[in-house]
N, C-alpha and C positions, 0 to 999 in steps of 0.2 A: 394123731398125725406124727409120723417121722421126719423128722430134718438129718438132711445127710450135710457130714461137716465135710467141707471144701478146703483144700490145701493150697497156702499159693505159696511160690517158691521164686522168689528172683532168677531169671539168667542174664550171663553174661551180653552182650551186647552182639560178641564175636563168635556165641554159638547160637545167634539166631538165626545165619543162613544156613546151618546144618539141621537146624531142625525143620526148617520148613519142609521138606520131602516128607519127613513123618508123619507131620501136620497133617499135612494133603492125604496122607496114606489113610490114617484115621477117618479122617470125612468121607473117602469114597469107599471104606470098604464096606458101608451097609449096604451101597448103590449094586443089584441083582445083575441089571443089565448091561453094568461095564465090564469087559471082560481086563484080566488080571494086564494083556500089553496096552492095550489101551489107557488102563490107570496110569501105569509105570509113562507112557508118553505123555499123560496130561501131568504128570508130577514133573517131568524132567523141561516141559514147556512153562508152567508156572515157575519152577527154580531158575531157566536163565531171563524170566521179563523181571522177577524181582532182583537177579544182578545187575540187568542191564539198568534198573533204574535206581540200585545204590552208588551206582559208577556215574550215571548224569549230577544226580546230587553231589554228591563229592565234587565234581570238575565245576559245578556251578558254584559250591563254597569255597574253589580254588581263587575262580575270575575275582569274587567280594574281597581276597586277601591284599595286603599290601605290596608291594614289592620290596624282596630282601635289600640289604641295605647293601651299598657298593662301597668298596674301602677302597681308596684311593691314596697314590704316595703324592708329596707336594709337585711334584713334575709331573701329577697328571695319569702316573700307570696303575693299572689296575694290580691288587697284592693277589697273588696266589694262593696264598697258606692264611692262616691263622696267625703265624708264627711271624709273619712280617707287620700283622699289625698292631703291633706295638714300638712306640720311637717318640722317641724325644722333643719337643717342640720349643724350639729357643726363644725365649722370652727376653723380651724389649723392655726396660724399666721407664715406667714416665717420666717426667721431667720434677714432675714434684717427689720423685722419693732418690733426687739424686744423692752421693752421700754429702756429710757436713763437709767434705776439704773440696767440692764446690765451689759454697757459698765463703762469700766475704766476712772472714770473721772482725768485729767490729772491737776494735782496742779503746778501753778506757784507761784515760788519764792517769798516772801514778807520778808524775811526777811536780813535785811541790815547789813548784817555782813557774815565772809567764814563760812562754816563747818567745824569743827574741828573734829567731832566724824566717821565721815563716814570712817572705815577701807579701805585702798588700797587695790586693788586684785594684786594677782601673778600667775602666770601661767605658767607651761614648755611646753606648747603644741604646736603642727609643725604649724609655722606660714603660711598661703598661699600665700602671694607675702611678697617680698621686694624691698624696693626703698633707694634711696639715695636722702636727701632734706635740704634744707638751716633749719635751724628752729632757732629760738628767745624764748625770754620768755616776760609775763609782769604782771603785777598785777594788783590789784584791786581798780587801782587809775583812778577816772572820766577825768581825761585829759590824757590815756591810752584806756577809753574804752566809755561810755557816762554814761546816768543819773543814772543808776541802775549798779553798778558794781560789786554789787556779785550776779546778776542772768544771767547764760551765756543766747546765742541767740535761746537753747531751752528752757529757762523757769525753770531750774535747778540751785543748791544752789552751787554757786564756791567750790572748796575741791582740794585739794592734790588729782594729778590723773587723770585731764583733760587736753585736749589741745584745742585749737582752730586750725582749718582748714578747707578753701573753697572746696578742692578735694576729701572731705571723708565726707560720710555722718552721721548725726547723729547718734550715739550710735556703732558705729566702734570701736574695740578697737583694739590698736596697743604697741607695744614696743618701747624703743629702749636700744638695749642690751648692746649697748657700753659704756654706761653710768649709768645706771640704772637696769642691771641685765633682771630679768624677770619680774619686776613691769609693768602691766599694767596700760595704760592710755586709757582712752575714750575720741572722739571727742561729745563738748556739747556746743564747740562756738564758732565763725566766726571772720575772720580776715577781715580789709579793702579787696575790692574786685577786688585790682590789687595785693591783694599776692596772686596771685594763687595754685603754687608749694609751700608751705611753711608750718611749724608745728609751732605754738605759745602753752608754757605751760606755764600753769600758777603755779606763785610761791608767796607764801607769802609775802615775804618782797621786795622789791626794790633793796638790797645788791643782795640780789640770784638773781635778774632778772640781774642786770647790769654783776655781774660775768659772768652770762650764753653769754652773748652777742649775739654774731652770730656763731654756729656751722653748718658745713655740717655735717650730721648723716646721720647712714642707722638706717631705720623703718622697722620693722615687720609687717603686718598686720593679723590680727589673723581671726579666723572662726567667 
């Protein structure tokens, strides 16, 4: 038995409507009883139904596509060119990445001596809690407080009108009426961190702090 070896050849995509006429031509030309115009009309009747139906397919792959995309200028008109769509878009910067000369830059204390001039505030206004607390005084001696002892533990210039305390945070202002009417005091500096419960104010001189000694008082604390 002989086997006849078969060739195959790739074509292009774009010369397959040119070959089909030949195709066709091959097939009918054993056919006896077609005569040669006859063939030639069924070859040129088969060439336009298979154009007509690579042309439906295509318009049917056309409907499945997306719609191109439309460039638009911020007012809305449509760009003609290529060329115009490109521009700039001004950018708004958050509020968190304003610069540093913004924000309130916060000054610590350098200078080594109390405040004298800084006016006390007074107050009649309804305080929101009260408490009852041991409290002390001391002054602005380094074996009372450490190396820097007129800058309390916010970075503020000691003065008539502060206190120190662990349970109240910075910039609280509080009373105490029993003693000192409606003078407000502000917490601006911290006590050893086993006084927990306790109000240290500071005072001038050493006389004042030693008279003060240890009272229990009730505190106001204000808004």
């Amino acid at each position: 038995m002989v086997y006849s070896r078969v060739r195959f050849q790739t074509v292009h995509p774009l010369r397959v409507g040119f070959l089909i006429p030949e195709i066709i031509m091959q097939i009918l030309k054993p056919t006896i009883h077609i005569t040669p115009g006859t063939r030639k009309l069924i070859v040129a009747l088969t060439l336009v139904v298979t154009l007509s139906s690579i042309r439906v397919q295509a318009a049917s792959a056309a409907d499945v596509l997306p719609e191109p995309p439309v460039w638009l200028t911020p007012n809305g008109e449509i760009y003609d060119s290529p060329e115009m769509r490109s521009f700039e878009v001004p950018l708004r910067a958050p509020a968190s990445l304003k610069s540093a000369e913004d924000k309130p830059v916060k000054k610590w204390n350098t200078i080594n001596a109390p405040d004298l001039t800084t006016p006390v505030d007074y107050s009649d206004e309804a305080a929101i809690r009260t408490l009852v607390v041991p409290t002390t005084a001391y002054t602005s001696d380094p074996n009372e407080t450490d190396s820097t002892p007129f800058t309390t533990a916010n970075g503020t210039q000691v003065r008539d009108g502060i206190v120190a305390a662990n349970f109240l945070k910075f910039g609280t202002r509080i009373r105490i009426p029993d003693y000192f009417g409606n003078k407000v005091f502000v917490v601006a500096d911290r006590m050893n961190q086993r006084y927990n419960q306790r109000v240290d104010i500071w005072m001038l001189t050493k006389t004042e702090a030693r008279n003060w000694g240890v009272r229990k008082v009730k505190i106001e604390i204000l808004p």
